[in-house]
C-alpha positions in Angstrom: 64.9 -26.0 -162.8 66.4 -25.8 -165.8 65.0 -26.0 -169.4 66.8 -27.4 -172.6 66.1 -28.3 -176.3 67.3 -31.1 -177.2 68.6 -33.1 -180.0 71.4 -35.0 -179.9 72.0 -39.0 -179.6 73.2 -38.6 -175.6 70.6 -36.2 -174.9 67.9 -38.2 -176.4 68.9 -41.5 -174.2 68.2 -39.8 -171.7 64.7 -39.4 -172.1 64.5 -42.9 -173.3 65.7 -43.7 -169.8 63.2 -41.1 -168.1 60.1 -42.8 -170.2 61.6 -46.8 -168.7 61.1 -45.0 -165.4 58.1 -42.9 -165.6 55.8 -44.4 -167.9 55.6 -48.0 -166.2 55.5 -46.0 -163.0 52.2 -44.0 -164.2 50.3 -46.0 -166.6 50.4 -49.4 -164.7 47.2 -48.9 -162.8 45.4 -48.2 -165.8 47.2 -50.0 -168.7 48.2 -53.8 -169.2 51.5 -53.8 -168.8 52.5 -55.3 -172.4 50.5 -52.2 -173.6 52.9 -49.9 -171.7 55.9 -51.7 -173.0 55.0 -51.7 -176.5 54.2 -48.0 -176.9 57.9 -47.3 -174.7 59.4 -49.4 -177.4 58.0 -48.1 -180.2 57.4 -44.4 -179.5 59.5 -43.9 -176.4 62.8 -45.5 -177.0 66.2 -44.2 -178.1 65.3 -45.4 -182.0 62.2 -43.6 -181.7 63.0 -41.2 -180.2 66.1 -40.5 -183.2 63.5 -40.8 -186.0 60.9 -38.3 -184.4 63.7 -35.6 -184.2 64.0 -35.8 -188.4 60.5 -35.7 -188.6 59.5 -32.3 -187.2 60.3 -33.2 -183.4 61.1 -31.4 -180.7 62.0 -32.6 -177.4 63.1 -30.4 -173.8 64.4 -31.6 -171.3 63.7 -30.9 -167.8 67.0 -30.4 -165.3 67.0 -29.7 -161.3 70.6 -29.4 -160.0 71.6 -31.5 -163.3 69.5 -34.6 -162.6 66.4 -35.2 -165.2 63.4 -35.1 -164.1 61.0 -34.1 -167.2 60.2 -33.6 -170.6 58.0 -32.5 -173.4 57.6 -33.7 -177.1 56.2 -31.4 -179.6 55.3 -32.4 -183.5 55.8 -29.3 -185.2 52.8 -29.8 -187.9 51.9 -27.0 -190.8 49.0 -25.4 -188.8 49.7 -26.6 -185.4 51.7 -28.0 -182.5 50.7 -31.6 -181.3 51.7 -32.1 -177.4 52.9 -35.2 -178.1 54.5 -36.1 -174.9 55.0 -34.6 -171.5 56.3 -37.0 -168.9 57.6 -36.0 -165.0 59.3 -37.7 -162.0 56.7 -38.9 -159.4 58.5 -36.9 -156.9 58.3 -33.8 -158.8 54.5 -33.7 -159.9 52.4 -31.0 -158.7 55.4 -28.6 -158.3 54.6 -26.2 -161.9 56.6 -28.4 -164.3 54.0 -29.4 -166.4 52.3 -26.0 -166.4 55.4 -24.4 -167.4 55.7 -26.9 -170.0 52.3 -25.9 -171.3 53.8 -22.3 -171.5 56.6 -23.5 -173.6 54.5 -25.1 -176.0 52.2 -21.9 -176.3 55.6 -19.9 -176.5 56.8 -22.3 -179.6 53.1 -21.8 -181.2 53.3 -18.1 -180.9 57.0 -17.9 -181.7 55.9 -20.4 -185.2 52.6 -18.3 -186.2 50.6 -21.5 -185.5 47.6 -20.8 -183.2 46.4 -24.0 -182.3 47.7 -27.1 -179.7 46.5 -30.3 -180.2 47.0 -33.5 -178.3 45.8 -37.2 -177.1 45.4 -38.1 -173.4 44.3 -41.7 -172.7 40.7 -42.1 -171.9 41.4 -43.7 -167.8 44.3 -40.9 -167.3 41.8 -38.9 -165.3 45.0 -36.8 -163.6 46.0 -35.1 -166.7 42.2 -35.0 -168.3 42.1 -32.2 -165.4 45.3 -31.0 -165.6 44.5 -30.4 -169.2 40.9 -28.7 -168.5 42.4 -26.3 -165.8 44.9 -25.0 -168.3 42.2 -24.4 -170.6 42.2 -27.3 -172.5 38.9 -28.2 -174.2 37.7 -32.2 -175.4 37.3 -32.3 -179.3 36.2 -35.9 -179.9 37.0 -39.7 -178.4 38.8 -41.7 -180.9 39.7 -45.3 -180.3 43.5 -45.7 -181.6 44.6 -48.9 -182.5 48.2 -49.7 -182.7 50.3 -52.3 -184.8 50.2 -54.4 -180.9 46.6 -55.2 -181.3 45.5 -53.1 -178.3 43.4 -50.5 -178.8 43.2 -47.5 -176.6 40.1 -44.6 -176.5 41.9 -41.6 -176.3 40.2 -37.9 -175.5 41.2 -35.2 -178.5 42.0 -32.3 -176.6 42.7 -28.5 -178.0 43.8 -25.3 -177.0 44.0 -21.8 -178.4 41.9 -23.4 -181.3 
């Protein structure tokens, strides 16, 4: 496995395509599928995706004999890092990406001075609610987001190293 920052216009279409293939893939049994679409488009696509970079981004990109299989988004905030985003191949769940993305984020928050991670995972996502907890992840509050679709979603507020 192979881990890269990136940054560019060609590396960032290639997430977009990793979140048209993963996110449909993940969310569908717990998301209305216009729902899914409409936070791909507007957070998750190669626009998006160009913006969030100028705006304190960061995203890595996961590599396993040169084929994608992962990623991670970080907002770079003044006192924190929000996990924005960490996404991974059905076939290569459960295999220590996401951990080892979890690592990289505490790396960058060490490596920044900033001693807290922040982040949102939706309320029916019970795989990652644990994944979260096991890594020492802790719930802050439920907040009911609702987006510019007209959908609203409860989210869990989640911290770490807080």
């Amino acid at each position: 496995m192979y881990i890269q920052r990136i940054h560019t216009r060609d590396d960032l279409s290639v997430i977009a395509a990793l979140a048209e293939e993963i996110i449909p893939d993940y969310y569908r049994s717990f998301l209305p599928m216009d729902q899914i679409r409409f936070f791909i488009d507007h957070y998750q696509s190669l626009p998006a995706l160009l913006e969030q970079v100028q705006n304190n981004f960061e995203y890595y990109l996961v590599t396993d004999a040169g084929v994608p299989v992962a990623y991670l988004g970080l907002e770079i905030k003044k006192d924190m890092i929000w996990l924005s985003k960490i996404y991974i191949r059905s076939l290569y769940r459960g295999k220590g990406i996401g951990k080892t993305l979890l690592e990289l984020a505490k790396f960058r928050a060490v490596e920044l001075q900033l001693s807290c991670i922040e982040l949102f995972v939706v309320k029916g996502n019970q795989p990652a609610i644990d994944f979260y907890r096991k890594q020492g992840y802790t719930f802050v509050n439920t907040i009911a987001n609702a987006y510019d679709s007209g959908y609203t979603v409860t989210e869990y507020r989640m911290r770490n190293n807080c």
